[in-house]
ZALOKE-323424 format. One record per residue: x, y, z of N, C-alpha, C in turn; chain. Coordinates in nm, 4 decimals, decimal comma. Layout:
! ZALOKE-323424
+----------+----------+----------+----------+----------+----------+----------+----------+----------+-------+
:       nx :       ny :       nz :      cax :      cay :      caz :       cx :       cy :       cz : lovex :
+----------+----------+----------+----------+----------+----------+----------+----------+----------+-------+
:        X :        Y :        Z :        X :        Y :        Z :        X :        Y :        Z :     A :
...
+----------+----------+----------+----------+----------+----------+----------+----------+----------+-------+
END
This chain:
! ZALOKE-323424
+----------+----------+----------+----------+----------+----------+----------+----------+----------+-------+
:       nx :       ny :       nz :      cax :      cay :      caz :       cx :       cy :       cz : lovex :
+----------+----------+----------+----------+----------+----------+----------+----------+----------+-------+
:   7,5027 :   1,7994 :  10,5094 :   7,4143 :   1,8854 :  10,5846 :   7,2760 :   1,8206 :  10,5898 :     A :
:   7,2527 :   1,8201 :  10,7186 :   7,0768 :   1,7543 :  10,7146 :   6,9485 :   1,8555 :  10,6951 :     A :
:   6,8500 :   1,8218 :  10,6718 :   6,7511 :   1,9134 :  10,6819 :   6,7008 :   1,9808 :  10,8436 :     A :
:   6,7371 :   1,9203 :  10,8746 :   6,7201 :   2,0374 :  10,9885 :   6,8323 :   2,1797 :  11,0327 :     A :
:   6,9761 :   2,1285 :  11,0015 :   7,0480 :   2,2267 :  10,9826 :   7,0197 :   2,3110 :  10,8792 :     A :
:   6,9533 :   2,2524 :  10,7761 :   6,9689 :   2,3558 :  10,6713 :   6,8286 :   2,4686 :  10,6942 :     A :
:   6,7322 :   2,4586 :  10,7520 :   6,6344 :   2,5121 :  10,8363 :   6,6907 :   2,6116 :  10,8790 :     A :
:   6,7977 :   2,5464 :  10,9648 :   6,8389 :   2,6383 :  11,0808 :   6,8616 :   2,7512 :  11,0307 :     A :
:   6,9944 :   2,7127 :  10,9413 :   7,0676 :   2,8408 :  10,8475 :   6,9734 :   2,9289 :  10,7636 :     A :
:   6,8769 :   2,8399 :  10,7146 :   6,7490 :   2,9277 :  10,6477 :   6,7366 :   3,0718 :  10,7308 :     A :
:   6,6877 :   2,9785 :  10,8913 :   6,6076 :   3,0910 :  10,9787 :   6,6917 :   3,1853 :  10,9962 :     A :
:   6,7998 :   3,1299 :  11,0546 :   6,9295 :   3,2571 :  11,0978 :   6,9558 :   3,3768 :  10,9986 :     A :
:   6,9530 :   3,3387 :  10,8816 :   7,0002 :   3,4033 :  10,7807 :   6,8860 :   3,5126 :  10,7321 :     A :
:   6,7721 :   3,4896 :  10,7483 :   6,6651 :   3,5416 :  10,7227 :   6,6265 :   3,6234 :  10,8412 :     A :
:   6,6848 :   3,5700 :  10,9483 :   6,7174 :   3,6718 :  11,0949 :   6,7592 :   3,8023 :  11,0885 :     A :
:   6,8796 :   3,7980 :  11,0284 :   6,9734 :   3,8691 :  11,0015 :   6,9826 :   3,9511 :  10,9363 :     A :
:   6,8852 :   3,9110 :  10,8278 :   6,8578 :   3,9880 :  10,6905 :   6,7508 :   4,1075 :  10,7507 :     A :
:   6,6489 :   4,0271 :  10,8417 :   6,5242 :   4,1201 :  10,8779 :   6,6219 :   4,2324 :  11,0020 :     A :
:   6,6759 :   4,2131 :  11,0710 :   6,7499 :   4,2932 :  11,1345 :   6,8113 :   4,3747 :  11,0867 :     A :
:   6,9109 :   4,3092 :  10,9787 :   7,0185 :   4,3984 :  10,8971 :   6,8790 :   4,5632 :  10,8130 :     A :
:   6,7744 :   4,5256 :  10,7906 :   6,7014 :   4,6089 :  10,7160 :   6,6274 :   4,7047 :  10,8470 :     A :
:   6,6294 :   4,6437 :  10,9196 :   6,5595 :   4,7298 :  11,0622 :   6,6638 :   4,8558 :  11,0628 :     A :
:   6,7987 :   4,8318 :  11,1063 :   6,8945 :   4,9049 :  11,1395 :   6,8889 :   4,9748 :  11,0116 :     A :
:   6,9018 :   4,9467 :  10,9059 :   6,9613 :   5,0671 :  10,8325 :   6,8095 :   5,1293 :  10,7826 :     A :
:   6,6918 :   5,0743 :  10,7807 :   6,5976 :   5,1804 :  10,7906 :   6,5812 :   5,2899 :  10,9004 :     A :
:   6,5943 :   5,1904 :  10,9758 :   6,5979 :   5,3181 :  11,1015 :   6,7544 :   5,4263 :  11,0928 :     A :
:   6,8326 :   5,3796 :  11,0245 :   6,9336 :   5,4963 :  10,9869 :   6,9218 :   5,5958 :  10,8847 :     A :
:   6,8327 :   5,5689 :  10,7702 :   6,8016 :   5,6514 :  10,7208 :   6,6740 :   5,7930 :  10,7488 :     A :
:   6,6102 :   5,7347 :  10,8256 :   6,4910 :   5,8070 :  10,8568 :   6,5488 :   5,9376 :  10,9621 :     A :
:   6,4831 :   6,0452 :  10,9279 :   6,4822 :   6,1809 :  11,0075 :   6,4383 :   6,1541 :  11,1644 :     A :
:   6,5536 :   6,1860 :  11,2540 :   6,5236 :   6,1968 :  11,3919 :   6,3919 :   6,2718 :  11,4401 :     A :
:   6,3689 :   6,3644 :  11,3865 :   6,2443 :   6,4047 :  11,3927 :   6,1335 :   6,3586 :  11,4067 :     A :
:   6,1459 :   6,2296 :  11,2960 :   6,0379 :   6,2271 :  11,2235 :   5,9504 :   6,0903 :  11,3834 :     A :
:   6,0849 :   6,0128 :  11,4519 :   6,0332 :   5,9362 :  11,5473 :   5,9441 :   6,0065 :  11,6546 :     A :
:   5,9865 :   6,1468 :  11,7191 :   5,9118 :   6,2299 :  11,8051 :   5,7702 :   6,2538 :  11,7341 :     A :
:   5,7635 :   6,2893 :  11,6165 :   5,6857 :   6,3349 :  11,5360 :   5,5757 :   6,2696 :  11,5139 :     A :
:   5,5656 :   6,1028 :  11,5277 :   5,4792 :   5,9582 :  11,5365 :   5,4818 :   5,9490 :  11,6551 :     A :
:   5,5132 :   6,0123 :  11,8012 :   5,5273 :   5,9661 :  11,9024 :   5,5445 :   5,8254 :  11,9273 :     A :
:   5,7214 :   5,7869 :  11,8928 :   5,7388 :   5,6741 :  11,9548 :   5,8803 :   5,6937 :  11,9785 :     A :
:   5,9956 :   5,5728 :  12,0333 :   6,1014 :   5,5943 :  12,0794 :   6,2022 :   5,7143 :  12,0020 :     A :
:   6,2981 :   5,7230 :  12,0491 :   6,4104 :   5,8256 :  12,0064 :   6,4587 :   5,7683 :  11,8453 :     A :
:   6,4987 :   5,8062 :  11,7876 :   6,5661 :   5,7027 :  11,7140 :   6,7229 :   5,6670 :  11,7738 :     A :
:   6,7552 :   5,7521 :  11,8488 :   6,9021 :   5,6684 :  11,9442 :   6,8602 :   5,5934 :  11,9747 :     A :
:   6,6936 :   5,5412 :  12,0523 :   6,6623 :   5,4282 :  12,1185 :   6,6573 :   5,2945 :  11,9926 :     A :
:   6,5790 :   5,3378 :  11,8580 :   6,5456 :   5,2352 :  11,7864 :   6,7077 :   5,2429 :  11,7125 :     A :
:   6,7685 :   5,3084 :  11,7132 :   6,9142 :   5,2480 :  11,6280 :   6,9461 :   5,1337 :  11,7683 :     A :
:   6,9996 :   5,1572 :  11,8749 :   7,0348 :   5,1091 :  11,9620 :   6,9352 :   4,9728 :  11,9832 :     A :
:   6,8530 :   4,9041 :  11,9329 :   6,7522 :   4,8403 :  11,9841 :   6,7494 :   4,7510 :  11,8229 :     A :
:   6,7805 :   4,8176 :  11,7094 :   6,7979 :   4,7297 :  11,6331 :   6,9191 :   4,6970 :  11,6052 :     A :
:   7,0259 :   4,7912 :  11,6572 :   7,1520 :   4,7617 :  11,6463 :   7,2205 :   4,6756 :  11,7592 :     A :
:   7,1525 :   4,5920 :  11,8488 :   7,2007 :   4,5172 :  11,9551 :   7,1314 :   4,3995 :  11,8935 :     A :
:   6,9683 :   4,3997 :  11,8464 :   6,9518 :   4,2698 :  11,7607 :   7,0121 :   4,2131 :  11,7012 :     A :
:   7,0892 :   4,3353 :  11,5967 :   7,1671 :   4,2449 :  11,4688 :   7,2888 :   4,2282 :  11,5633 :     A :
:   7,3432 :   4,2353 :  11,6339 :   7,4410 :   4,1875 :  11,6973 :   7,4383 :   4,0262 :  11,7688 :     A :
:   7,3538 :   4,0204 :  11,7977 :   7,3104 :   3,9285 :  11,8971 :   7,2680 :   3,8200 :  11,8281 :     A :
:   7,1674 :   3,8654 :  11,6987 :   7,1443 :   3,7122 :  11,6009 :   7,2526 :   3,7581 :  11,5146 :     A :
:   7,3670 :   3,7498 :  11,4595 :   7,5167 :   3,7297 :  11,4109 :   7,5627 :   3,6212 :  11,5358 :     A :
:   7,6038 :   3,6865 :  11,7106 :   7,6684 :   3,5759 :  11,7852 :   7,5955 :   3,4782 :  11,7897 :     A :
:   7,4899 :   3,5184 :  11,8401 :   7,4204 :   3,3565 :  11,8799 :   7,2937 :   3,3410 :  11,8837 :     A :
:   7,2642 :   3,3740 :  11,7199 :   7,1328 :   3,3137 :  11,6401 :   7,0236 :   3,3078 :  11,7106 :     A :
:   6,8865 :   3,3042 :  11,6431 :   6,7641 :   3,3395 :  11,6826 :   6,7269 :   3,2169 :  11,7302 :     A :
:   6,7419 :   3,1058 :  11,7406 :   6,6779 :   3,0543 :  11,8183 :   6,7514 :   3,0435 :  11,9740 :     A :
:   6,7832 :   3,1336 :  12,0340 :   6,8447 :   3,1041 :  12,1706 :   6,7424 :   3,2269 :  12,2657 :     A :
:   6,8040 :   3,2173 :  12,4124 :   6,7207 :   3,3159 :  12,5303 :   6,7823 :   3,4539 :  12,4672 :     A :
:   6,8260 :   3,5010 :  12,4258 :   6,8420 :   3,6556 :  12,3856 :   6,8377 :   3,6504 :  12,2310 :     A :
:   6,8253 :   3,5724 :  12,1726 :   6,8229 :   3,5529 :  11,9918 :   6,6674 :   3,6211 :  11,9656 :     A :
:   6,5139 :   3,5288 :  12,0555 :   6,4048 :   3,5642 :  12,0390 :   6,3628 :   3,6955 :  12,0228 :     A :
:   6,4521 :   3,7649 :  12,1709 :   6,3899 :   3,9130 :  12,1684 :   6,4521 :   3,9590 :  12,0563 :     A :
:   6,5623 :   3,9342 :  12,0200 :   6,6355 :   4,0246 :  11,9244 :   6,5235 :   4,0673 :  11,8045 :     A :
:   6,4901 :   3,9078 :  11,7842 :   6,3962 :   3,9256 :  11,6529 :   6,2529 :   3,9521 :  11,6802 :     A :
:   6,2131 :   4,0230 :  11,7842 :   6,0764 :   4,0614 :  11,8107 :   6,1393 :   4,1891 :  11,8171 :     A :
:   6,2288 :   4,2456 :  11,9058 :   6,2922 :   4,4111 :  11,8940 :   6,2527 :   4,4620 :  11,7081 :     A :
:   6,3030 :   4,3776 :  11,6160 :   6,3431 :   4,4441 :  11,4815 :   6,1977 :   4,3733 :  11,4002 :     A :
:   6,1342 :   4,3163 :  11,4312 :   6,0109 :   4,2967 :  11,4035 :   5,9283 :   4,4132 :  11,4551 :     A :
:   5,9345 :   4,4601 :  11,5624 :   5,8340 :   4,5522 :  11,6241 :   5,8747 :   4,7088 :  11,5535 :     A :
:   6,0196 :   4,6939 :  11,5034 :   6,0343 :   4,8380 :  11,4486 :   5,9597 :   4,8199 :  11,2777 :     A :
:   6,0108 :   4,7153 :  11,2610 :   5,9381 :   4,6855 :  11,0978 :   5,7954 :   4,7084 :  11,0613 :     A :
:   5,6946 :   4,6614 :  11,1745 :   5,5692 :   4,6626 :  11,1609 :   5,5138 :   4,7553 :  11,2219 :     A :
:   5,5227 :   4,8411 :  11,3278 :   5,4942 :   4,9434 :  11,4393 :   5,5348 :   5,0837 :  11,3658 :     A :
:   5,6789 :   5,0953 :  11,3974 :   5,7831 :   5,2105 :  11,3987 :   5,7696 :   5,2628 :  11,2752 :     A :
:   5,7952 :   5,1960 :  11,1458 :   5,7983 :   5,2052 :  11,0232 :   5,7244 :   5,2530 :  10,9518 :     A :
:   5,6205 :   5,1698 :  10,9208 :   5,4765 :   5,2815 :  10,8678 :   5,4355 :   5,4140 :  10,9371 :     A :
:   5,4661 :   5,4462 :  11,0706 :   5,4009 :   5,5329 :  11,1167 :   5,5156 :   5,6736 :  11,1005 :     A :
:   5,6290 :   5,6121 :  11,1128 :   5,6954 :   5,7606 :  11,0638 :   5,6890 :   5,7457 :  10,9137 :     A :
:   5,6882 :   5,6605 :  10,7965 :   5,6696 :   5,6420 :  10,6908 :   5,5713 :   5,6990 :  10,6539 :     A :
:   5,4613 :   5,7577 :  10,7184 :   5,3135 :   5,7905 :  10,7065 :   5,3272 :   5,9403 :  10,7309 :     A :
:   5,3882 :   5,9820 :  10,7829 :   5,4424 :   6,1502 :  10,7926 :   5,4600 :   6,1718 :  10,6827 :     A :
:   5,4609 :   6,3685 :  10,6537 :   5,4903 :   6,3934 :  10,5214 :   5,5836 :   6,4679 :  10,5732 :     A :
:   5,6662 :   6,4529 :  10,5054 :   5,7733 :   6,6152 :  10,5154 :   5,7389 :   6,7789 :  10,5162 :     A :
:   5,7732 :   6,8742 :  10,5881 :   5,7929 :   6,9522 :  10,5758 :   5,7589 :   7,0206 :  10,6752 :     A :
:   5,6597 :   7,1235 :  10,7044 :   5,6321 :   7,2033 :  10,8113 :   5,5018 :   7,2213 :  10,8662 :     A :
:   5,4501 :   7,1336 :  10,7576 :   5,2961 :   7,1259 :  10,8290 :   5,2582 :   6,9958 :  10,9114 :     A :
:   5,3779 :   6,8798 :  10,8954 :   5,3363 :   6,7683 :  10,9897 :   5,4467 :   6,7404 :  11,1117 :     A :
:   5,5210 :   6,8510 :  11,0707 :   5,6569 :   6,8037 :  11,1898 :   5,6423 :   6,9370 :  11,2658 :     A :
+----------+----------+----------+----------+----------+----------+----------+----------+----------+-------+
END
């Protein structure tokens, strides 16, 4: 294996990983709680991180549909995340 393949596999894998954590954060979190931060549905952000991790599994982040994948599950990580994360539960913020 050369060093540039092994790069590769680095990146991919670390792709995958950041995706794989998009999707199942966004599966745990209260549907609510996305209306509630005013931002997508969470059908939209399951669906949006769940086509990423699909897409870097076939055909890895560095290709024409690999990039967005990993800006889709980047944008839920850094955007989406803290801000329903930043809600409190119960009846005075939802």
């Amino acid at each position: 294996m050369t060093f540039d393949e092994l790069v590769y596999l680095v990146v991919r894998w670390a792709c995958l990983g950041l995706a794989a954590w998009a999707l199942v954060d966004a599966l745990i979190r209260p549907a609510e709680a996305y209306v509630a931060a005013g931002k997508l549905t969470k059908a939209a952000w399951l669906g949006i991180t769940g086509v990423a991790l699909v897409l870097l599994y076939a055909i890895g982040p560095l290709s024409f549909l690999g990039l967005p994948a990993v800006i889709g599950a980047v944008v839920y990580l850094v955007d989406v995340r803290p801000a329903i994360r930043g809600l409190k539960r119960g009846n005075s913020s939802w």
